[in-house]
C-alpha positions in Angstrom: 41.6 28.4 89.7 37.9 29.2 88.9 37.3 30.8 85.5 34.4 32.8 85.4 33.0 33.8 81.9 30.9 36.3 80.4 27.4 35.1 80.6 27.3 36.0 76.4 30.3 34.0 75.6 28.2 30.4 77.2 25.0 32.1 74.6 27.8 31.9 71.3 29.5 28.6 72.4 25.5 27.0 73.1 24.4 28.5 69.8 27.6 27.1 67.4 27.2 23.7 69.4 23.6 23.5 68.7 24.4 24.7 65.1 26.4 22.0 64.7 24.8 19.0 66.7 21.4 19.1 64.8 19.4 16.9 65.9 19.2 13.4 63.6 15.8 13.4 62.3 13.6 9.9 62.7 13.8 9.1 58.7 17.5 9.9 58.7 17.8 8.0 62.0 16.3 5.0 60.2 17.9 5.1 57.0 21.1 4.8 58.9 20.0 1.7 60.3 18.8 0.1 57.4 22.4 1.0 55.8 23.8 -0.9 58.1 21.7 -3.9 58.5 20.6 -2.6 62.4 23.7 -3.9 63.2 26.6 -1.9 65.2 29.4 -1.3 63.2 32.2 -1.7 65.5 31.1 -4.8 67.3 28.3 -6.2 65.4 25.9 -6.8 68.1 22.2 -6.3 67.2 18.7 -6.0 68.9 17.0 -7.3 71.3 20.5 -7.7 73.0 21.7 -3.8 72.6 19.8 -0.8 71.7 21.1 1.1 68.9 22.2 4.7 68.4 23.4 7.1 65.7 27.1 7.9 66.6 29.2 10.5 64.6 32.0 9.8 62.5 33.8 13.1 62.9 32.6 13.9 66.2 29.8 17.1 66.1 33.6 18.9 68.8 35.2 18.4 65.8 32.9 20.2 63.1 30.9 16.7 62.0 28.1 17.5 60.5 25.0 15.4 61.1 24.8 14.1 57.6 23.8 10.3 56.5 27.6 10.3 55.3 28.9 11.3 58.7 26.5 9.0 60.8 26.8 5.1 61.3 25.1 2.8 63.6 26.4 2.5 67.3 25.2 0.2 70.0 24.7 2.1 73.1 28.3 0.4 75.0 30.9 0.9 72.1 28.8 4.7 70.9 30.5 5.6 74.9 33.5 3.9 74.7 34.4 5.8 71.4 32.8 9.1 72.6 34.4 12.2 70.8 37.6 10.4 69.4 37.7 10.5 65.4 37.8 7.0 63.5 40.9 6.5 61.1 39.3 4.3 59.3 35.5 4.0 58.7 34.5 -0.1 59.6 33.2 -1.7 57.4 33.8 0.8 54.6 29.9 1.5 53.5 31.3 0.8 49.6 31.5 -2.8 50.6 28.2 -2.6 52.1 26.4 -1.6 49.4 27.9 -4.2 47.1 26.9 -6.9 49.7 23.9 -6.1 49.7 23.8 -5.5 45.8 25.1 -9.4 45.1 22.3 -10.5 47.5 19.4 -8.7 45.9 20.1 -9.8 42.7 20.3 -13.3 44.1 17.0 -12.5 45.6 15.3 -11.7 41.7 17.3 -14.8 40.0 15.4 -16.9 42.9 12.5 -15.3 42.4 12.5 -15.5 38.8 13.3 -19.5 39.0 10.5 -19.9 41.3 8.1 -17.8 39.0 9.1 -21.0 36.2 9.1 -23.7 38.5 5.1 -22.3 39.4 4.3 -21.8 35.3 5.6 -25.7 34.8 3.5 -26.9 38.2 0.2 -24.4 36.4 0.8 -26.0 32.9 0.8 -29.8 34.4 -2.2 -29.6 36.5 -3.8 -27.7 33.0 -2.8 -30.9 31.6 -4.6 -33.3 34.4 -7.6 -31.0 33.9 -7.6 -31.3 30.0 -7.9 -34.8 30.0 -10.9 -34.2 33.0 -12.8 -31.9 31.2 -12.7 -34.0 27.5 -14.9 -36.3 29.6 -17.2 -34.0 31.4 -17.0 -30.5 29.8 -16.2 -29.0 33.4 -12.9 -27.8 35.4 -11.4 -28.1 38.2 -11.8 -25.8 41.8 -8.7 -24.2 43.1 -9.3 -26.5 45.8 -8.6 -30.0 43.6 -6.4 -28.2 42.1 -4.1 -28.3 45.1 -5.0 -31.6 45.4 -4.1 -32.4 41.8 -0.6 -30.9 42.8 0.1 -33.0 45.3 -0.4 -36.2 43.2 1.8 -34.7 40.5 4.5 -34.0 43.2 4.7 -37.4 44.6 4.3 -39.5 41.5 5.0 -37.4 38.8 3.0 -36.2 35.9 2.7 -39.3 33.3 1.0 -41.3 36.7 -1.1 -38.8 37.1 -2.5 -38.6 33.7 -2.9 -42.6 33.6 -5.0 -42.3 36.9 -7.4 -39.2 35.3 -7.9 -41.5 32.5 -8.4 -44.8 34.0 -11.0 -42.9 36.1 -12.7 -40.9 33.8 -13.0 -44.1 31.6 -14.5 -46.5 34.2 -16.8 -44.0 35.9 -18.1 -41.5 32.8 -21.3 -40.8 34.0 -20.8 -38.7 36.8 -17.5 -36.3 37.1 -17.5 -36.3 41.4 -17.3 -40.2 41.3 -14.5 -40.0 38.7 -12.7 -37.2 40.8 -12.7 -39.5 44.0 -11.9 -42.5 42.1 -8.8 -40.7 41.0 -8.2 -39.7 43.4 -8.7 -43.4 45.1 -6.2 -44.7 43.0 -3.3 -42.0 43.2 -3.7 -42.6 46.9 -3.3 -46.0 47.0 -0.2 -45.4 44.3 1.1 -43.4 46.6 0.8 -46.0 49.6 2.6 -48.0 47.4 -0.2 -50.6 47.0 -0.7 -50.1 42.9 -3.7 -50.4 41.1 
């Protein structure tokens, strides 16, 4: 049996439809995806392998609103498997989200923060290597040697290093870029395990 409508009736039901599907912004659209990681929420699959879509919570035939608490992140297969049927239970629950990703940024700033250190202990021993240069010479080192310099601490430690500046800057103290390659000579060959 055909049911044939007022043509105003299919104007109110498009209207209160369109009132309450608005359409999901781009920010909004993004900040959903960034909550969840760009990673579907029922089935975990993320791009390249699936595109992603915004899916409703309470579907928009159901009153949903399109609010960032009403929208979660949907790959395109499991957004049309779940089409207008409402969830029971929100997965995974966005509180545990958040706290996720709360424990792993403050990881992120402890790391950092040990890594800050561990470069201030690196600075103040090649400051050290560079003292004992420039007490011969009245110069410093380039950010280039200093690199350089770095590397020698690394692989033999500091109290090596310092022996080799001084040995160098000892035997050759008339000109500082002999003494720089003769240190530089002899860490080398320490390094090769041939002493000196």
């Amino acid at each position: 049996m055909l049911v044939i409508r007022p043509r105003w009736t299919v104007y109110i039901i498009a209207y209160v439809m369109n009132e309450l599907r608005k359409p999901t912004s781009k920010r909004m659209r993004f900040e959903v995806f960034k909550r969840d990681n760009f990673e579907c929420q029922y089935c975990g699959a993320k791009p390249p392998k699936v595109p992603l879509e915004i899916d409703h919570i309470v579907p928009v035939s159901k009153n949903g609103k399109t609010t960032k608490d009403n929208l979660i992140t949907a790959c395109f297969d499991c957004n049309r498997g779940k089409s207008n049927i409402e969830l029971e239970i929100v997965p995974p629950p966005l509180v545990e989200t958040m706290e996720r990703k709360r424990i792993a940024q403050e990881q992120y700033l402890k790391y950092k923060k040990i890594l800050k250190k561990e470069q201030k202990i690196i600075q103040d021993e090649i400051n050290e290597v560079e003292f004992v240069y420039s007490n011969y010479f009245g110069y410093y080192f380039t950010d280039k040697f200093k690199v350089t310099v770095k590397k020698f601490i690394k692989e033999l430690g500091l109290e090596e290093v310092i022996l080799s500046i001084e040995k160098a800057c000892s035997k050759i103290h008339f000109d500082k870029n002999d003494a720089k390659k003769y240190f530089c000579g002899i860490c080398w060959n320490k390094i090769k395990g041939g002493g000196f």
